[in-house]
C-alpha positions, 0 to 999 in steps of 0.5 A, a space after each residue: 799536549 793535546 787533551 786526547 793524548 794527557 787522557 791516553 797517558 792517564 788511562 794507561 798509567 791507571 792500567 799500569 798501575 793495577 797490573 803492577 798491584 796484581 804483580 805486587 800482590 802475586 810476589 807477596 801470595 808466592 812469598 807466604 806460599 814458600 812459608 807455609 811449605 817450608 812449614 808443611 815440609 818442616 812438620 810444623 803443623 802449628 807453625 802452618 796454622 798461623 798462616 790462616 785466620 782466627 776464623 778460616 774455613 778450609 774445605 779439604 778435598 773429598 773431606 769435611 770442612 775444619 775451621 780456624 787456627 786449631 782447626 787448620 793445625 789437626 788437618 795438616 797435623 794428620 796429613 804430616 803424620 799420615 806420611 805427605 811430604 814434599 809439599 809444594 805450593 805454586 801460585 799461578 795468580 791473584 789479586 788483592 786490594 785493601 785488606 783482602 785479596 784471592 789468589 790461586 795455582 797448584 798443588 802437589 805433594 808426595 804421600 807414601 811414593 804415590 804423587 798428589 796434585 791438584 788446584 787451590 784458592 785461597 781468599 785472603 785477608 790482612 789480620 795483624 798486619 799479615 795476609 792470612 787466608 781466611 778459606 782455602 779450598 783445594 781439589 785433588 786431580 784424577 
């Protein structure tokens, strides 16, 4: 095999390669998506919590700004009592390497009849042995 050609080969196996880790990484951000759904949907505030870092920062639409575990658990606590329901979460991409990794999509839910939908981005990080988000942000669509 000519050298030009063993380089081609290792060239596209290094492409394949990350192509199939930002595959890996998606199927594993829409898995913890699911999760923190079946949560929302659930009225398990707490149980949504976990999903974020000791530390996370979310960065609500038009509101102000919480910080971790607790923090996470009264927002979402107050979305679930103020009737959002039937949230769902799609993730439309991301990338991870390491511990750490992004990943983004949309949003929607159902508040009182009136339907809610949006973008987010969430960074991630590992934290016991789990990606957690560490900030998410969202908007809401006009």
């Amino acid at each position: 095999m000519k050298p030009v050609t063993r380089c081609l080969f290792v060239v596209a196996g290094i492409f394949a390669g990350g192509a199939a880790s930002a595959q890996d990484f998606k199927t594993q951000a829409a898995a913890a998506a699911a999760q923190r759904d079946a949560a929302f949907n659930a009225s398990d505030a707490t149980k949504l919590s976990k999903a974020y870092t000791r530390d996370a920062v979310i960065l609500p639409a038009g509101g102000q700004p919480v910080t971790g575990q607790e923090g996470a658990a009264q927002l979402f606590g107050g979305f679930i009592k103020g009737g959002v329901k039937d949230h769902r979460i799609t993730v439309q991409g991301g990338n991870g390497e390491g511990n750490e990794g992004y990943a983004y999509g949309r949003w929607q839910a159902d508040a009182g009849g009136k339907k809610l939908a949006g973008h987010w981005v969430n960074v991630l990080k590992r934290e016991d042995g789990q990606w957690r988000t560490a900030l998410h942000t969202w908007n809401l669509d006009q």
